[in-house]
C-alpha positions in Angstrom: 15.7 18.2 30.0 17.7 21.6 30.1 21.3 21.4 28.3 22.9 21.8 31.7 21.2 18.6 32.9 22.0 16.6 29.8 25.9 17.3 29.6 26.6 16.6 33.3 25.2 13.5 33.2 28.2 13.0 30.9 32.0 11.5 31.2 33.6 14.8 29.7 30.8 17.4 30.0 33.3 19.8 28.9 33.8 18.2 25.5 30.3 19.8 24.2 28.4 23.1 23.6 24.8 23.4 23.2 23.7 25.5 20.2 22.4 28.1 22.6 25.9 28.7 24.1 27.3 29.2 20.6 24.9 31.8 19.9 25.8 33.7 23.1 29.5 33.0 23.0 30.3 33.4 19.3 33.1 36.2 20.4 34.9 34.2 23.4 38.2 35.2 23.9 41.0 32.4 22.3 38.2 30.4 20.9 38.3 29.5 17.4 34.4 27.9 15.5 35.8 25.3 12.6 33.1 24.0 10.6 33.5 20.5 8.8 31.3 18.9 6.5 30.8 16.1 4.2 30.1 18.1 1.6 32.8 20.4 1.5 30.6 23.0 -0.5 28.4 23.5 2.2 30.4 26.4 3.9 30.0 28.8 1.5 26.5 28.6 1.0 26.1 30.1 4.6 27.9 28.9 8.1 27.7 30.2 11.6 29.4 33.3 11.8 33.1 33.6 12.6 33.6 30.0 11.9 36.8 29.0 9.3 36.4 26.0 7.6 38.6 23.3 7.5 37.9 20.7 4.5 38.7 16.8 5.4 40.1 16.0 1.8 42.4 19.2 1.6 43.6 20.0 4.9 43.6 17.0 7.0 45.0 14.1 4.3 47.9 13.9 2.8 47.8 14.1 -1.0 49.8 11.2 -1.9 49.6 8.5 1.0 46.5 7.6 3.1 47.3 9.2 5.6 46.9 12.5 7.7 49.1 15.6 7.3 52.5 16.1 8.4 53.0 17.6 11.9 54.5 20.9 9.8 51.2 20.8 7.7 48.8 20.3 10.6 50.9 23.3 12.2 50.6 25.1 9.1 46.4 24.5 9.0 46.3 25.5 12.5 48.3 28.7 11.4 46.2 30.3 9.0 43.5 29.7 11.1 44.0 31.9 14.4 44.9 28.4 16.4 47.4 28.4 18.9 48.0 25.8 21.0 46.1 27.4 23.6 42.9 28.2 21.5 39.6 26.0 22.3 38.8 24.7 18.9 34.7 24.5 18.6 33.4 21.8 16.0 30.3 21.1 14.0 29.2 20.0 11.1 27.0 18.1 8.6 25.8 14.4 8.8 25.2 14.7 12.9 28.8 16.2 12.9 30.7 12.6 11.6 32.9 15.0 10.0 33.2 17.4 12.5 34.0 14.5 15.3 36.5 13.4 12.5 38.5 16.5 12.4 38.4 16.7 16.1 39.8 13.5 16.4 42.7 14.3 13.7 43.1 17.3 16.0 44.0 15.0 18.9 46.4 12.7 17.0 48.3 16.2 16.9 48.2 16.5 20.7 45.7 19.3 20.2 42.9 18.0 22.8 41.5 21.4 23.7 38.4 20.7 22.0 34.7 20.8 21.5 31.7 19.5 19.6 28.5 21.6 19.3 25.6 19.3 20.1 23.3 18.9 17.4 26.3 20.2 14.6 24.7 22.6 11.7 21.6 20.6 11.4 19.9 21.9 14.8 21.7 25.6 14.5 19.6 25.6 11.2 16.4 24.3 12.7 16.0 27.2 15.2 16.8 29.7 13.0 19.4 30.9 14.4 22.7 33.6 12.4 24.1 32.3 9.4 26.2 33.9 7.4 28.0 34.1 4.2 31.0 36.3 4.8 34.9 34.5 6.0 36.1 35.9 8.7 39.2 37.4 8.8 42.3 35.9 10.1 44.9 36.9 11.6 47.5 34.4 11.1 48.9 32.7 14.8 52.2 31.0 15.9 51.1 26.9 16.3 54.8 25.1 17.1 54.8 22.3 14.8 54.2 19.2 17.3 57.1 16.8 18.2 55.1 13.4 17.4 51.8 12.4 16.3 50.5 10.2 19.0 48.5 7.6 16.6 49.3 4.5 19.2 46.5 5.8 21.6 43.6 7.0 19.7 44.2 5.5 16.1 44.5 1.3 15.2 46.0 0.5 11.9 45.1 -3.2 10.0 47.9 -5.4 11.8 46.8 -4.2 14.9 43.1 -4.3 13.8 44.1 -7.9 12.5 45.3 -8.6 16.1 42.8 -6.8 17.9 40.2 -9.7 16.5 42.2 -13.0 16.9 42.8 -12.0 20.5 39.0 -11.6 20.3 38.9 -8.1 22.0 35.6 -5.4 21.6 35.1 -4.3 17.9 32.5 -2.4 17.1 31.4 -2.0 13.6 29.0 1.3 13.0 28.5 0.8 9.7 24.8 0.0 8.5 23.3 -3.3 8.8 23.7 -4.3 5.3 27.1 -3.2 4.8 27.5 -5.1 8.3 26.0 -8.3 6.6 27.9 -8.0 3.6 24.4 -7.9 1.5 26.0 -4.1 0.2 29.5 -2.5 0.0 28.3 0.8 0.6 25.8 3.1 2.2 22.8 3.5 -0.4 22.8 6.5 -1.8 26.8 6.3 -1.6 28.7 5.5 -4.8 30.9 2.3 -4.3 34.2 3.3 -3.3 36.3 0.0 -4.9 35.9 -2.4 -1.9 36.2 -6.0 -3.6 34.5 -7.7 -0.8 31.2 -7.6 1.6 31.2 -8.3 5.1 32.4 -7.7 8.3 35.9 -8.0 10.9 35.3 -11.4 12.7 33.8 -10.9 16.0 33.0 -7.4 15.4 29.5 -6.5 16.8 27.4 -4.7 14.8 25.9 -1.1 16.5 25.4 1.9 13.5 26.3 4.6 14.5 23.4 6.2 14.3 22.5 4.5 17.2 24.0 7.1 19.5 22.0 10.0 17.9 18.8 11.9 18.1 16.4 12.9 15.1 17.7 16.5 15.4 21.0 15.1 15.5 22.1 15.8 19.0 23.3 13.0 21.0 21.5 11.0 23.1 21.1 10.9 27.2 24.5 9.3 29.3 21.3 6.6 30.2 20.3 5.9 26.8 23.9 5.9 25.5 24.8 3.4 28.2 22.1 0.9 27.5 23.0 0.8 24.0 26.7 0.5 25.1 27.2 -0.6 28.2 24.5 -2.7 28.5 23.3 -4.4 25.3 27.0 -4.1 23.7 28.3 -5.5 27.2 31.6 -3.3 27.1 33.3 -3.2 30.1 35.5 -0.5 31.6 38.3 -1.5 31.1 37.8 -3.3 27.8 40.6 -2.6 25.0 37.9 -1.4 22.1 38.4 -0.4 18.3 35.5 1.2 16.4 35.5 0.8 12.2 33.3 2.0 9.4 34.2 2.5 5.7 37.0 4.9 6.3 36.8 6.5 9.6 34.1 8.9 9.8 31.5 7.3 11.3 33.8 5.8 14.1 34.9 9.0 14.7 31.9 9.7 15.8 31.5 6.3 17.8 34.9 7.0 19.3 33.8 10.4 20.4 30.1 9.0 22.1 32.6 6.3 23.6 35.5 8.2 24.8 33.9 11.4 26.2 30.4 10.6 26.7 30.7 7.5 28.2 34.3 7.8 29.4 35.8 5.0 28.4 39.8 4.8 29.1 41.3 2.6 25.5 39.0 3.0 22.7 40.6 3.4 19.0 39.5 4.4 15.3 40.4 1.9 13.0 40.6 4.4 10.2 41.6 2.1 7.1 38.3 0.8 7.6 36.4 -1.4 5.5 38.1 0.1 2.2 41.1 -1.1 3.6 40.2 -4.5 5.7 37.5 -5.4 2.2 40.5 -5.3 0.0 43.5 -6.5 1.7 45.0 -9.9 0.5 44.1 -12.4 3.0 41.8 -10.5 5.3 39.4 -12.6 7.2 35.8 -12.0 6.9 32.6 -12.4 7.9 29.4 -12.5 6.3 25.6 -12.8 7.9 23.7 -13.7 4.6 
């Protein structure tokens, strides 16, 4: 199945880029490539030439709350990156691009929705070979107005209305790995524990890892096969109300993203305080499956 044929099976077909557009299109006009990783020492080992990086600890948080940037700090970011409000910003990334999706969906809680993932993030750029590069390119520093209000009410849940969301027994979806679902771990293996006090999962949350929604080479999978995972075997309706969770809003960042665009559902949120938050707050209800 071509590229072409994939994507317009899609809600938002215009929300992704294969890899071999990229290649051919690294020079559009008022585009700007933002790499975002995981490991935030990945960019400088090599990265897709002309891309900026923007680093999900430094730029997008704020350094003394959990929470995102100020609207003059996201304008600021957007700044010394060449982004206007105008510009289409192009994502990838490592780990089947949770980060990337992550930063995109930062982006939007800034009103910035002129965006795009590239199918497949670094992983599948590497795998065929294709231009890397060491050098940063250069900048030329742009006008980004610094936004009136972040709109966190339609894209983002916070633990009240998390806490909410699951005695009115609406869709949550938990994307977190079966054990961490179960409670039998606090933490993805290979992940250090990150001070949750307690194993388990939001009651009546279903569990459907993210992963889920991915291919092998990290692309995402067919409109069909996301649909029968979703749709079908998840049962979520149209016009359900739905929140996604993980461990602290990566991961459903990516769920949000296969939900929102792919699938083209209208009220889906990322619960961002996550499990680190919901695991340690006084009085939280939880499940556990062993």
């Amino acid at each position: 199945m071509s590229d072409d044929t994939k994507f317009s099976a899609y809600a938002h077909p215009e929300k992704l880029v294969s890899t071999e557009w990229l290649a051919a299109n690294l020079d559009a006009p008022n585009t700007r490539i933002v790499e975002s990783n995981e490991d935030i020492l990945l960019y400088d080992t090599n990265h897709i030439p002309g891309a900026v990086h923007i680093d999900w600890i430094a730029d997008l948080n704020d350094k003394t709350i959990r929470d995102y940037v100020s609207p003059e700090a996201f304008a600021a970011l957007c700044e010394r990156n060449g982004i206007t409000p105008d510009t289409t910003v192009i994502f990838y990334g490592d780990k089947s691009n949770w980060w990337a999706a992550y930063a995109l969906w930062v982006f939007e809680l800034y009103g910035h929705t002129n965006s795009k993932l590239v199918d497949g993030g670094s992983a599948k750029w590497k795998a065929e070979g294709r231009e890397l590069t060491r050098e940063k390119p250069s900048i030329t520093n742009s006008t980004y107005p610094v936004p009136g209000k972040r709109d966190d009410a339609r894209i983002r849940a916070f633990y009240h209305e998390a806490l909410a969301h699951a005695e009115a027994k609406k869709p949550m979806v938990d994307v977190r790995s079966p054990g961490e679902f179960s409670g039998a771990v606090t933490h993805m293996p290979e992940y250090p524990q990150e001070g949750v006090l307690r194993g388990g999962h939001i009651p009546g949350a279903k569990s459907c890892p993210w992963s889920t929604a991915a291919n092998p080479d990290a692309t995402f999978k067919t409109a069909e096969e996301l649909r029968k995972i979703y749709t079908e075997d998840l049962a979520l309706g149209d016009a359900d109300d739905i929140v996604a969770y993980c461990r602290i809003g990566e991961r459903s960042s990516h769920t949000w993203f296969v939900l929102t665009y792919l699938l083209g559902y209208k009220n889906v949120r990322n619960y961002d305080g996550s499990w680190t938050e919901w695991g340690n707050m006084v009085r939280s209800p939880i499940e556990k499956s062993v």
